[in-house]
C-alpha atoms as an extended CHARMM CRD file, in Angstrom:
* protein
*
       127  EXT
         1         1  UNK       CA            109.4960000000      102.3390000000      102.2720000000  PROA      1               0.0000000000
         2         2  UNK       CA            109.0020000000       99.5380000000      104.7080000000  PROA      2               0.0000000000
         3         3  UNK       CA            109.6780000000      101.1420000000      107.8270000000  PROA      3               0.0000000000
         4         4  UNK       CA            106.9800000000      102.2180000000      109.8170000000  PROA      4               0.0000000000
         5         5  UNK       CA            106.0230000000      106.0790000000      109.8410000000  PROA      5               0.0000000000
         6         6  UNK       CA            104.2900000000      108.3400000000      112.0410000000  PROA      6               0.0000000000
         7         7  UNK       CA            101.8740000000      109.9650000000      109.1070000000  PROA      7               0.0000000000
         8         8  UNK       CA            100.8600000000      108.5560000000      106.2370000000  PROA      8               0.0000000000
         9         9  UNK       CA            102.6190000000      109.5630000000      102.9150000000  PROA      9               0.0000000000
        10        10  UNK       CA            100.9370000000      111.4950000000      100.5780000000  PROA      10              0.0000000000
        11        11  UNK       CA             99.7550000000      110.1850000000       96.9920000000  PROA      11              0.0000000000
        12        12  UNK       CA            102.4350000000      111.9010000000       95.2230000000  PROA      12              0.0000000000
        13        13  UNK       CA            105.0730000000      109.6320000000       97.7020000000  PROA      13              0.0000000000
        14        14  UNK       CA            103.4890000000      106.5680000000       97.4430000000  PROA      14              0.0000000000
        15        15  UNK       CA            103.3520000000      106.7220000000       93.8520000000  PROA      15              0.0000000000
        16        16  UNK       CA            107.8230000000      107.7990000000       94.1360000000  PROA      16              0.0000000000
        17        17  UNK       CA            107.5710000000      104.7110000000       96.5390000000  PROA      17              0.0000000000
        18        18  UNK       CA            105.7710000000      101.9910000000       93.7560000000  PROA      18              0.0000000000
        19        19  UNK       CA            108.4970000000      103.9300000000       91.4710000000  PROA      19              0.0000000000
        20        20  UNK       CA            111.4080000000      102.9140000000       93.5000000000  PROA      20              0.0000000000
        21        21  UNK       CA            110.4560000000       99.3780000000       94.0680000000  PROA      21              0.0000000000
        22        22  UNK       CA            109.4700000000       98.6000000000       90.3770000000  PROA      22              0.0000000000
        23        23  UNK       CA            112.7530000000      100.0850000000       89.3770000000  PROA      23              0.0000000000
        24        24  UNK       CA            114.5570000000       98.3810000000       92.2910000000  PROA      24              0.0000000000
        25        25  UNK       CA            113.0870000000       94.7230000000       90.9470000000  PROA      25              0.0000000000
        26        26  UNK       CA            113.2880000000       95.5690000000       87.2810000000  PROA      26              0.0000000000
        27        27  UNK       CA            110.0910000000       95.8580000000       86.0560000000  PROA      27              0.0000000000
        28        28  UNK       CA            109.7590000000       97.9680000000       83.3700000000  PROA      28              0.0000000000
        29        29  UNK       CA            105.9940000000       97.3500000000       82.8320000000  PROA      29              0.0000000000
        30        30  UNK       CA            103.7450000000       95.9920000000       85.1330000000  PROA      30              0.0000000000
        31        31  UNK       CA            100.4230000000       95.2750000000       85.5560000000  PROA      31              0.0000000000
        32        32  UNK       CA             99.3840000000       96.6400000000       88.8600000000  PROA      32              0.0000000000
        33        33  UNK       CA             96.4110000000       95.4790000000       90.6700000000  PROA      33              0.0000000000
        34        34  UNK       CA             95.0070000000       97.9150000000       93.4940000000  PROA      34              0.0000000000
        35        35  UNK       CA             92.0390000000       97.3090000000       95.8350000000  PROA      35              0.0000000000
        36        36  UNK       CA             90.5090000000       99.3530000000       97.9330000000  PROA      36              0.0000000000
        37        37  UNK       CA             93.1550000000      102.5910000000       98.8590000000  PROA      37              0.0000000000
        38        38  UNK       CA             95.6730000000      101.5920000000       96.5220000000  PROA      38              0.0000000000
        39        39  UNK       CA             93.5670000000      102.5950000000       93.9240000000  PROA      39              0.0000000000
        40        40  UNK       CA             94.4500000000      106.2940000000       93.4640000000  PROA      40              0.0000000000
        41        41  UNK       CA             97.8650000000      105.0770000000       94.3130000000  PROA      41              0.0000000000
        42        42  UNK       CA             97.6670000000      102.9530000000       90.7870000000  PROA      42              0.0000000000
        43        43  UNK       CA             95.5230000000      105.4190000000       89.0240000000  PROA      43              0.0000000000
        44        44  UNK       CA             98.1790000000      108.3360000000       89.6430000000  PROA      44              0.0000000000
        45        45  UNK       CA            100.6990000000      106.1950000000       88.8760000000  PROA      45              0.0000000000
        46        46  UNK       CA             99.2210000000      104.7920000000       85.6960000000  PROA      46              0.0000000000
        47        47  UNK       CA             98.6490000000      108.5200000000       84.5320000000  PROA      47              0.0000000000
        48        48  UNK       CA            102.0430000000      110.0860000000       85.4640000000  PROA      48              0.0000000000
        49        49  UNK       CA            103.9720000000      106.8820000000       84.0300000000  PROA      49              0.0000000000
        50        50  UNK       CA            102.1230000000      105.0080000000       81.4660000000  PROA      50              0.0000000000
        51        51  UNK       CA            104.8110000000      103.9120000000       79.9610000000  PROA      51              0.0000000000
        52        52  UNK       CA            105.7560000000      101.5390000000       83.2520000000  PROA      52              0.0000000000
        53        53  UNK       CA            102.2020000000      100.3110000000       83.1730000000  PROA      53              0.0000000000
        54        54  UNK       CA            101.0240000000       96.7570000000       80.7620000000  PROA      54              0.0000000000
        55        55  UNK       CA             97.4470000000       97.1140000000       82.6160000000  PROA      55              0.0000000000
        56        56  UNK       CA             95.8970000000       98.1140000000       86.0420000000  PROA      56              0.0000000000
        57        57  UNK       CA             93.1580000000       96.5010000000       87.2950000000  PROA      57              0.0000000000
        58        58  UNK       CA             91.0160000000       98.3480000000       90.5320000000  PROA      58              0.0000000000
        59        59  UNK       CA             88.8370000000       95.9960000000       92.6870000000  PROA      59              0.0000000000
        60        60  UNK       CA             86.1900000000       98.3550000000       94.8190000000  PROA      60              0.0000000000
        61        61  UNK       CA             88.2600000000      101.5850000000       94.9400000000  PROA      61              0.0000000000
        62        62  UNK       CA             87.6200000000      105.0600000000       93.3640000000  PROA      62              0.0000000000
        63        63  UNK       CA             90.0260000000      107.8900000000       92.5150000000  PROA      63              0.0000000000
        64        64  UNK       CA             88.6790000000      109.5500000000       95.0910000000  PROA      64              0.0000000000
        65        65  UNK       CA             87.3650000000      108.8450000000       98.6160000000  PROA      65              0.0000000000
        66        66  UNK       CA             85.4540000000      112.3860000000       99.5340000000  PROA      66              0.0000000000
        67        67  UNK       CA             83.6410000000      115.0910000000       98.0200000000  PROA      67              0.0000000000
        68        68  UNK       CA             86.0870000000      117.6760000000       98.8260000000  PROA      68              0.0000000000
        69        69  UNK       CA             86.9860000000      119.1610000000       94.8590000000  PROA      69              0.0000000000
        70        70  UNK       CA             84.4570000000      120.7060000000       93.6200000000  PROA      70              0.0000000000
        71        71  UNK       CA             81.7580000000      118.8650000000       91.0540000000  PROA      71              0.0000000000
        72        72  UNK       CA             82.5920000000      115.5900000000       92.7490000000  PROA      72              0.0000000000
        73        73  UNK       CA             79.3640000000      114.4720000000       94.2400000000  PROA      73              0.0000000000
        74        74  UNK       CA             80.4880000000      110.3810000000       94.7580000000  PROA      74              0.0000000000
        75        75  UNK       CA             82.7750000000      110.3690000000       97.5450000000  PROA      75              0.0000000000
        76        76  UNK       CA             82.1000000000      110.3980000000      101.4660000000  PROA      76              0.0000000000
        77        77  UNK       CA             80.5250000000      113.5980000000      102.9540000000  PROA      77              0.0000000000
        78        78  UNK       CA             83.2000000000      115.2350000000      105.9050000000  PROA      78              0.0000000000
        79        79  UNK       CA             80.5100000000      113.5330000000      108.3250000000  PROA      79              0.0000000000
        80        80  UNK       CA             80.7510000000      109.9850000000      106.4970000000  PROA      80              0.0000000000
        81        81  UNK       CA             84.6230000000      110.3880000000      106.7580000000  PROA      81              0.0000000000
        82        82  UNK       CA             84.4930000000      111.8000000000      110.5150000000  PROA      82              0.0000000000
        83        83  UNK       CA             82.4250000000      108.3260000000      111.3770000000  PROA      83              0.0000000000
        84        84  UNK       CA             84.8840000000      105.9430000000      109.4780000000  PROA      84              0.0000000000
        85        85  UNK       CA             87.4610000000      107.5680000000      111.1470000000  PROA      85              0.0000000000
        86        86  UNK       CA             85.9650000000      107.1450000000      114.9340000000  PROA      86              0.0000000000
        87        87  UNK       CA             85.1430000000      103.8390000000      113.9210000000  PROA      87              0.0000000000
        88        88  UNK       CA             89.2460000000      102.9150000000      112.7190000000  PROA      88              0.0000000000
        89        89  UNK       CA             90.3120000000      104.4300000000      116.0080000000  PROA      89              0.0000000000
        90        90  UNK       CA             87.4170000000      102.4780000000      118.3790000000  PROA      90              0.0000000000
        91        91  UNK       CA             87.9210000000       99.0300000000      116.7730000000  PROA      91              0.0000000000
        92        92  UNK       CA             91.2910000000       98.7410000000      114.6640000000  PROA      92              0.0000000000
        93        93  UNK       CA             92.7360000000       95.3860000000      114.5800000000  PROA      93              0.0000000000
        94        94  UNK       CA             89.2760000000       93.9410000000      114.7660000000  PROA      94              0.0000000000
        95        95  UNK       CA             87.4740000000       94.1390000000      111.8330000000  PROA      95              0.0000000000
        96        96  UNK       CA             86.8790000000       98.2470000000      111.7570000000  PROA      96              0.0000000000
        97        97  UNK       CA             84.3720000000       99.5170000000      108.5810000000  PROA      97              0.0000000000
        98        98  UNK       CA             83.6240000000       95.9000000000      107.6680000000  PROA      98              0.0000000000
        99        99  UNK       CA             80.3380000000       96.7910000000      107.1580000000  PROA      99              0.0000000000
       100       100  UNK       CA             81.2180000000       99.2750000000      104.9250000000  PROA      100             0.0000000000
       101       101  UNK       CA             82.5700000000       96.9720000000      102.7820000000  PROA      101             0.0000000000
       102       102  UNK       CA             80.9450000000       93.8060000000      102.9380000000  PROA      102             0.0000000000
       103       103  UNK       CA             77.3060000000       95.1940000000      104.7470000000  PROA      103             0.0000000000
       104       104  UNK       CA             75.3840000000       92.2590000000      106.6610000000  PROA      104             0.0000000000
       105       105  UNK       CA             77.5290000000       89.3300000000      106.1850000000  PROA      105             0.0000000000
       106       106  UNK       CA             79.7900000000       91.5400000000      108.7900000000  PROA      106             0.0000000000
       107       107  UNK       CA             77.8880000000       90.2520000000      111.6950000000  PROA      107             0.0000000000
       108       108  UNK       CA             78.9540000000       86.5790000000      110.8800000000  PROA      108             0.0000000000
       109       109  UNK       CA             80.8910000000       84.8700000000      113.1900000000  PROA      109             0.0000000000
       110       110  UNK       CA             84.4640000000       85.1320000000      111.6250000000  PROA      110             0.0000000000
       111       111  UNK       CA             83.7160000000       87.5140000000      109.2510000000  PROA      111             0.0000000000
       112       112  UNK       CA             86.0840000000       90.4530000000      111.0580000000  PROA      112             0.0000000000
       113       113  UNK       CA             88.5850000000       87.9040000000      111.2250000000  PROA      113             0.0000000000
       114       114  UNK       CA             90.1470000000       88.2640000000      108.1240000000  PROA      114             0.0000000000
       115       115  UNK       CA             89.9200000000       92.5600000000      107.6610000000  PROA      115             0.0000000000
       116       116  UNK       CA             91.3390000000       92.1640000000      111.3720000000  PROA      116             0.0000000000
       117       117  UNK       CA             93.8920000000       90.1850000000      110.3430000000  PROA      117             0.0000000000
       118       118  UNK       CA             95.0170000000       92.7340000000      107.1750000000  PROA      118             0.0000000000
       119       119  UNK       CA             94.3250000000       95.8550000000      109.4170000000  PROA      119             0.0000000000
       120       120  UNK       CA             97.4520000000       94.2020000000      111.5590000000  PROA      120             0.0000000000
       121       121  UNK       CA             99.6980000000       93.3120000000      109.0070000000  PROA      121             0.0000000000
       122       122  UNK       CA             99.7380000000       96.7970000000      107.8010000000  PROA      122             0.0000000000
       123       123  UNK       CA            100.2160000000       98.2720000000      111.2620000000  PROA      123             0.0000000000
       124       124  UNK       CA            103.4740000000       96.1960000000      110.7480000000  PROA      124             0.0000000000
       125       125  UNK       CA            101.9190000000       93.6190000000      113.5410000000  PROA      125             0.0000000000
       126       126  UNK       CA            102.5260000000       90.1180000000      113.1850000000  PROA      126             0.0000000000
       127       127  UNK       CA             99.3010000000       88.0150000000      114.4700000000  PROA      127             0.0000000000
């Protein structure tokens, strides 16, 4: 689970991941709180073992990202998610789709600092 890997897991083995390590510290119900891409990590989870879950909170996340099933209108068009993903390869590890998420207030001195800093961390890099 810690390790690093090549390809990203899908949902359904992050959610056996959050599985394993609530069992391994013996919770039996938690309250989870997921920002950003843990959301549909928590929401799956929360739906497929409710009985593990006290509460879940989500912080600016959405059970989906893009538009791909159909009737969902609210996520990222395939030319939104193309961009974000030039953008994560051009500048990861220095503040990448900060203005996505915080708009203006990107452009202030220090402001990439700290989505820098968590963009490392879960590369596994140590700053």
């Amino acid at each position: 689970m810690s390790d690093p890997v090549a390809l990203a897991p899908s949902l359904t083995q992050r959610v056996d991941d959050l599985l394993a390590v609530l069992d391994a510290v013996d919770a039996p119900r938690s309250t989870l709180y997921a920002p950003f891409v843990g959301g549909p990590v928590c929401i799956l989870f929360a739906a497929t073992h409710p009985d593990r879950i006290r509460s879940l909170a989500l912080y600016a996340t959405a059970s989906r990202f893009t538009q791909h099933l159909p009737d969902h209108p609210w996520g990222f068009t395939q030319a939104q998610v193309d961009s974000q993903l030039a953008e994560i390869d051009a500048n990861w590890g220095q503040g990448a789709l900060a203005e996505l998420f915080i708009g203006a207030a990107a452009e202030v001195p220090g402001v990439r600092d700290g989505p820098a800093a968590l963009a490392n961390v879960h590369a596994g890099r140590r700053p």
